[in-house]
C-alpha positions in Angstrom: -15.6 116.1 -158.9 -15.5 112.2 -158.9 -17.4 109.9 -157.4 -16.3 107.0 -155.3 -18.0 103.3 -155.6 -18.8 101.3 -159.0 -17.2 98.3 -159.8 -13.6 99.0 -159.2 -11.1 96.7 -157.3 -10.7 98.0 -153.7 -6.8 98.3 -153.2 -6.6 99.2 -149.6 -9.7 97.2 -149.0 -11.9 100.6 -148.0 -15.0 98.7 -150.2 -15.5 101.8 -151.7 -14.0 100.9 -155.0 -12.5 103.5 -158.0 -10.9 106.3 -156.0 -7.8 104.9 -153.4 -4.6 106.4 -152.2 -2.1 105.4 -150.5 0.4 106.9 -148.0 1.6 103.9 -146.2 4.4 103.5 -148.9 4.7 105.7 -151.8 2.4 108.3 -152.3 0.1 106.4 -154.9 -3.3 107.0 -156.6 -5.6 104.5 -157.6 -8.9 104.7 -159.9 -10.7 101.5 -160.6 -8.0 99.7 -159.3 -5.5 101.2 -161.8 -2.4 103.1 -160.8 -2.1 105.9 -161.9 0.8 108.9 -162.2 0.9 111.2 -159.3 3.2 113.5 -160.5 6.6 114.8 -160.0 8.1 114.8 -156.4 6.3 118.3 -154.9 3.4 117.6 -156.7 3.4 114.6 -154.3 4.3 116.6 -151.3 0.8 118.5 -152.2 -1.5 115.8 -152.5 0.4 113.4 -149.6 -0.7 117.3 -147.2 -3.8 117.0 -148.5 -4.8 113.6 -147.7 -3.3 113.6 -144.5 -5.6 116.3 -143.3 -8.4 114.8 -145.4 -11.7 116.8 -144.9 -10.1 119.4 -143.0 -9.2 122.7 -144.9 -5.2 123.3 -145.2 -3.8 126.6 -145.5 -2.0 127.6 -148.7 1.2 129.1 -146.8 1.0 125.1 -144.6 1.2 123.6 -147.7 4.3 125.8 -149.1 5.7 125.0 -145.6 5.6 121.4 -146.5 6.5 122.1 -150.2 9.2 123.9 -149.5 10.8 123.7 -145.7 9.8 126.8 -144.9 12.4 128.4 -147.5 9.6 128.9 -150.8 11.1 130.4 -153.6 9.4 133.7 -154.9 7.0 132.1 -157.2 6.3 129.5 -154.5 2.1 130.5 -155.4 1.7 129.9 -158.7 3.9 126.6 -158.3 1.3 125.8 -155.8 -1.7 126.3 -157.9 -0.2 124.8 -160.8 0.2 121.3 -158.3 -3.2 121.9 -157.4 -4.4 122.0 -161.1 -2.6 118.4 -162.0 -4.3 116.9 -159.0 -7.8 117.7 -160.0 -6.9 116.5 -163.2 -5.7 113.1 -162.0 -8.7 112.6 -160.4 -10.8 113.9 -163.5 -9.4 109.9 -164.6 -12.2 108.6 -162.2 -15.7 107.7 -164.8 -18.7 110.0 -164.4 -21.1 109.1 -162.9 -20.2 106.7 -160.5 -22.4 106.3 -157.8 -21.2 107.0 -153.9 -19.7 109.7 -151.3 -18.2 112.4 -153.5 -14.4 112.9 -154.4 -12.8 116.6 -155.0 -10.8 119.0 -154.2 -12.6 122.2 -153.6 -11.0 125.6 -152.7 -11.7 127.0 -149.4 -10.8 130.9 -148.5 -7.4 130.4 -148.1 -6.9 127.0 -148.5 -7.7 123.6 -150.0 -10.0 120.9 -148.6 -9.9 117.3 -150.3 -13.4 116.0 -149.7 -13.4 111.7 -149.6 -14.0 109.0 -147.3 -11.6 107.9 -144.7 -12.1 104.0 -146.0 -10.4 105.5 -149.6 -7.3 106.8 -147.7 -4.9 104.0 -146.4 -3.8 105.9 -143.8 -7.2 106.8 -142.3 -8.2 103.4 -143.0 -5.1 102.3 -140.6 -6.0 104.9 -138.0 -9.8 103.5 -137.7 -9.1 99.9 -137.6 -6.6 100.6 -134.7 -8.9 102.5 -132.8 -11.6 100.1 -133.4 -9.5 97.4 -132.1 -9.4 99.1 -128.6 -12.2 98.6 -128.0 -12.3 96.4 -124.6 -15.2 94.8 -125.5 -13.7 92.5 -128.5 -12.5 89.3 -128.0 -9.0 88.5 -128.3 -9.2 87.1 -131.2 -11.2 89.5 -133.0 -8.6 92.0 -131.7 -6.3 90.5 -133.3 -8.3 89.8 -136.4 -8.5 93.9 -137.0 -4.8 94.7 -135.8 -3.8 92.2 -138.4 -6.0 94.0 -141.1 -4.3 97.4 -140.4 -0.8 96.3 -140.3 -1.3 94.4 -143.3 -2.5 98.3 -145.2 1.6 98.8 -145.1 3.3 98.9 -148.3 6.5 99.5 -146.8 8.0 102.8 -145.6 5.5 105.8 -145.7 5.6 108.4 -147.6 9.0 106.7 -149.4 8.7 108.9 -152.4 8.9 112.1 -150.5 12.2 113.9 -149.0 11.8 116.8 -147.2 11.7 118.1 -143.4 8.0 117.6 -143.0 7.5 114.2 -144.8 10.4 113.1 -142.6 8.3 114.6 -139.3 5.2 113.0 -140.6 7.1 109.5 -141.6 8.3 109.5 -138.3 5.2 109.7 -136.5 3.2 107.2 -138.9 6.2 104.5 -138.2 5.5 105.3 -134.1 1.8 104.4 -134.7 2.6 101.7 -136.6 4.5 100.1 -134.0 2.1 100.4 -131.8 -0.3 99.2 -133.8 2.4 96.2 -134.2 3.0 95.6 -130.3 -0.8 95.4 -129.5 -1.1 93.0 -132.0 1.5 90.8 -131.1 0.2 91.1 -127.3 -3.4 90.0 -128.6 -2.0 86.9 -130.5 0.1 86.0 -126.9 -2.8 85.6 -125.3 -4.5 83.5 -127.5 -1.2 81.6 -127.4 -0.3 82.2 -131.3 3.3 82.3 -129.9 4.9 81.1 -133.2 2.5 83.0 -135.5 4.4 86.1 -133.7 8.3 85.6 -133.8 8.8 86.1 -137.5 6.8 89.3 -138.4 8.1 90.9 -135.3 11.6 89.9 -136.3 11.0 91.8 -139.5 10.0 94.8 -138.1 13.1 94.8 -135.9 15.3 94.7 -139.0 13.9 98.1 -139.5 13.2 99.8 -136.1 16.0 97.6 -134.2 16.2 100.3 -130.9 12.3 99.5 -130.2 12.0 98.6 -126.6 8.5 97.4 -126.9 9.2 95.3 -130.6 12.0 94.0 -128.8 10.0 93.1 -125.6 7.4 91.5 -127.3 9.4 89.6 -129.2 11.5 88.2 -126.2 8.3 87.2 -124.5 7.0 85.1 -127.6 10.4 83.5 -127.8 10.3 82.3 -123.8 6.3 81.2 -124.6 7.6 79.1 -127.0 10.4 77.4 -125.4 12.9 79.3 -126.6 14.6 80.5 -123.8 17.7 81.0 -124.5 17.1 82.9 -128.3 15.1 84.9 -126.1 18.4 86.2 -124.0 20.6 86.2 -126.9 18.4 88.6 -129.0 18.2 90.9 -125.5 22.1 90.9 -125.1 22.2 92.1 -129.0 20.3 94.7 -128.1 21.8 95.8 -125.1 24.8 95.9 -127.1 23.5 98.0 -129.5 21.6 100.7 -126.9 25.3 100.7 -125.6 27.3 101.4 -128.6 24.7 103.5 -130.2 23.0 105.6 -127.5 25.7 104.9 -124.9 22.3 103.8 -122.4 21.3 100.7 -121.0 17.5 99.6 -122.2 14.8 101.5 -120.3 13.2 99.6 -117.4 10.6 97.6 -118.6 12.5 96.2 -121.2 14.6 95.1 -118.4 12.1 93.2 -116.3 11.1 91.4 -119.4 14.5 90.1 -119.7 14.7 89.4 -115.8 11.6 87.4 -115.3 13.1 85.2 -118.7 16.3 84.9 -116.5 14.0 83.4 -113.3 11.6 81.4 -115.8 8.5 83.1 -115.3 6.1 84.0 -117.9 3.9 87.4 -118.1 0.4 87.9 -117.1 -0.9 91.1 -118.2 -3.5 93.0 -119.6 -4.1 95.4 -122.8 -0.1 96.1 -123.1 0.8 92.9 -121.8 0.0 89.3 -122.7 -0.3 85.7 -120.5 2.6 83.5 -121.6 1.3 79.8 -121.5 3.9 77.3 -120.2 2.5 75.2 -123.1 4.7 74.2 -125.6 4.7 73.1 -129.6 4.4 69.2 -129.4 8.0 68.3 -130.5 10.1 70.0 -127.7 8.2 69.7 -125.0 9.2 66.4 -122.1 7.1 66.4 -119.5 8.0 67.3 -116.1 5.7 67.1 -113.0 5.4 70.2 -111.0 4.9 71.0 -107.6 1.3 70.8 -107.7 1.7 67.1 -108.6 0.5 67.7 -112.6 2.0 67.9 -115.4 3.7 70.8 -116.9 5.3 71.4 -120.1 9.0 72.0 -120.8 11.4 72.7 -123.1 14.3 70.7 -123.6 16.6 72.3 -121.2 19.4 74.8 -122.2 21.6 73.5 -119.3 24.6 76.7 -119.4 21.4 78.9 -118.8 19.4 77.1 -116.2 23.1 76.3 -114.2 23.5 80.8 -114.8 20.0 80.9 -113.4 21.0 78.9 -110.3 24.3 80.4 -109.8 23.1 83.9 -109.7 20.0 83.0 -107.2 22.9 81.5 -104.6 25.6 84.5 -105.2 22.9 87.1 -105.0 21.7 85.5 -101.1 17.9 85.3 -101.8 18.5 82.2 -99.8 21.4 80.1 -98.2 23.3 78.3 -100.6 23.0 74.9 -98.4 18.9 75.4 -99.0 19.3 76.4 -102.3 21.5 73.2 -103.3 18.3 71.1 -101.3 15.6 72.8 -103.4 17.6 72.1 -106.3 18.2 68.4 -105.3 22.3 68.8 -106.1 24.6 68.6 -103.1 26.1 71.9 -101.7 29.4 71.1 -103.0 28.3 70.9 -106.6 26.1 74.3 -106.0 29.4 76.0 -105.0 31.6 74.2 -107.9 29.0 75.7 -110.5 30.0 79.2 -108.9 33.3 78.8 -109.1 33.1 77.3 -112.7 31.4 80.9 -113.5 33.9 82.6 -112.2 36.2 81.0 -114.5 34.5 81.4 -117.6 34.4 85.0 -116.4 37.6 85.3 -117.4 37.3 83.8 -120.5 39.4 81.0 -119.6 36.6 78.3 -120.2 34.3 78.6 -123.7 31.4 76.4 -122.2 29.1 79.4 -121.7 28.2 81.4 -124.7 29.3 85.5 -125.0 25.8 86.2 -124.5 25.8 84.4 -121.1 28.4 85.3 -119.8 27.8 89.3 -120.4 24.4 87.9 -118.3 26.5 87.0 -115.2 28.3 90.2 -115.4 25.2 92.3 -116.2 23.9 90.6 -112.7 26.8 91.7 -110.5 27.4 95.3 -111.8 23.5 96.2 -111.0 23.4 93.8 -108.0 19.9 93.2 -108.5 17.9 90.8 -106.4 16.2 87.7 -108.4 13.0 86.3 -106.4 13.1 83.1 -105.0 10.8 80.8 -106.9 10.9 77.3 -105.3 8.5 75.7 -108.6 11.1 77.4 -111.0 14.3 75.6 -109.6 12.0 72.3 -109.0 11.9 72.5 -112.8 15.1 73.3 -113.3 16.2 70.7 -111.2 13.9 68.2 -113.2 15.3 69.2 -116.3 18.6 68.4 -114.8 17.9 65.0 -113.9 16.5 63.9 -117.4 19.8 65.0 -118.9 21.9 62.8 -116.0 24.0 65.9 -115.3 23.4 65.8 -111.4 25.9 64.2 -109.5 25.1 61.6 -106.9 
């Protein structure tokens, strides 16, 4: 038996000190801060079914499952017990007589229990901050404070030392949690309006889990917060694109409205699985453009091909006239109609003014037929936008 606490450096940051491990990346062992050798790759497959079900007693034919795929050789047993030996000898390493909970691995009737404190497992660690951070009473930013401290517990792929059917079940499931843990984070910083604290850390988890509807989502929505507009429909057309060539599917529905309201301008309000996008922008891309209301609102820059898309699909899809449209857009009717026309012709690749990604965006429109709401502020905007470039014609 070892005990945890002492002076050791915390490497998970449980604050218990001498005894860590870690699953949240290779299967590693820690004592006082020290790493030490956890053995060859079964002997990890042990210890990694052990920790997992920490404090819970495992079955020796579970952990030969694991071991072994469910295909154990005949002295599958005594390989067992000889991996259960080397264990309790790494964590013999540990000093006596440390003070705190108790460490060990102790034999149970037809099992193994490993007896220590969630705080000294990274993954149970990871678990407890995440459900702490539910709770609705904390504050957004405090929510955000402890979602941060649990992503930040990943060492890169779990369980990355370990091959197998059962550390690629459990891998699986521990890389769904973690994007959870990953969306709700990104949600909470939103709505504190950390929109550029955001974008690059969900960018890097969609290098590895690009098919994510909800990475994906959330990182289209911190995009549009930030006045990135058009990034935000070019990183939804890639992965359209891939959904299509891969799963031969287009994205699931909410995924969808994300990119729709993006298309009409609008910005999200939501509540724990969604986040309020401010209209606010960063200071250097952001002209000011009165409103409806009479104050001031912040803009970006205008991307004119998309705003002129945005317009064109509002009149072809006859949420209104196209003689009131052109008025609440302050262009004559004539113009309106040239626009449409114009996008018929790039349709046919004819004209390289709109980008690919646009112009799969006006196709995308027409095949689903989908109705855009009407939002007279939107187009006022738009229309504003317009006029500070001098692209309306008089």
């Amino acid at each position: 038996m070892v005990r945890a606490g002492g002076a050791g450096r915390d490497r998970f940051g449980g604050g218990l000190g001498v005894v860590e491990f870690g699953l949240l990346g290779p299967v590693e062992v820690y004592v006082a801060g020290r790493l030490l050798d956890a053995g060859p790759p079964q002997q990890r497959v042990v210890l990694a079914a052990l920790l997992i079900d920490a404090g819970r007693p495992v079955m020796s034919n579970t952990l030969i499952d694991r071991v072994w795929d469910g295909t154990p050789p005949a002295a599958a047993r005594q390989a067992l017990y000889a991996h259960i030996a080397r264990i309790r000898r790494i964590l013999d390493h540990a000093a006596p007589g440390d003070s705190g909970p108790p460490v060990a691995l102790v034999r149970r009737s037809s099992g193994y229990l490993l007896q220590v404190a969630p705080e000294q497992v990274d993954l149970h660690r990871f678990t407890a901050l995440a459900t702490a951070a539910h709770d609705p009473r904390r504050a957004d930013a405090d929510r955000a404070r402890v979602l941060r401290q649990a992503l930040d517990l990943w060492r890169g792929t779990a369980l990355a030392d370990l091959s197998g059917d059962w550390a690629a079940r459990a891998r699986d499931h521990l890389h769904h949690q973690r994007l959870d843990v990953a969306v709700a984070w990104a949600h909470a910083e939103l709505q504190l309006g950390h929109h550029q604290q955001v974008i690059d850390p969900i960018r890097g988890l969609l290098a590895d889990y690009p098919l994510s509807e909800p990475l994906v989502a959330v990182l289209i929505r911190a995009l549009a917060a930030a006045g990135r507009d058009a990034e935000a429909l070019r990183v939804y057309a890639t992965t359209r694109a891939r959904f299509i060539d891969e799963l031969g599917t287009e994205p699931g529905p909410d995924l969808r409205a994300t990119h729709q309201a993006v298309l009409r301008g609008e910005h999200h309000t939501t509540n724990v699985v969604t986040t309020n996008l401010s209209l606010s922008r960063s200071p250097d891309t952001r002209p000011e453009v009165a409103s409806a209301t009479g104050k001031d609102v912040l803009m970006p820059a205008p991307h004119l091909p998309e705003l002129r898309c945005r317009a064109v699909e509002l009149a072809r899809l006859g949420e209104r006239p196209v003689a009131m449209l052109a008025r609440s857009l302050s262009v004559s009717e004539s113009c309106l109609r040239g626009w449409m026309a114009q996008a018929d012709t790039d349709e046919t690749g004819s004209d390289a003014r709109l980008t690919s990604a646009e112009k799969r965006e006006l196709a995308q429109l027409r095949r689903d037929k989908r109705r855009l709401e009407m939002e007279n502020e939107i187009l006022k905007r738009a229309a504003a936008c317009f006029a500070r470039e001098n692209v309306l014609p008089h």
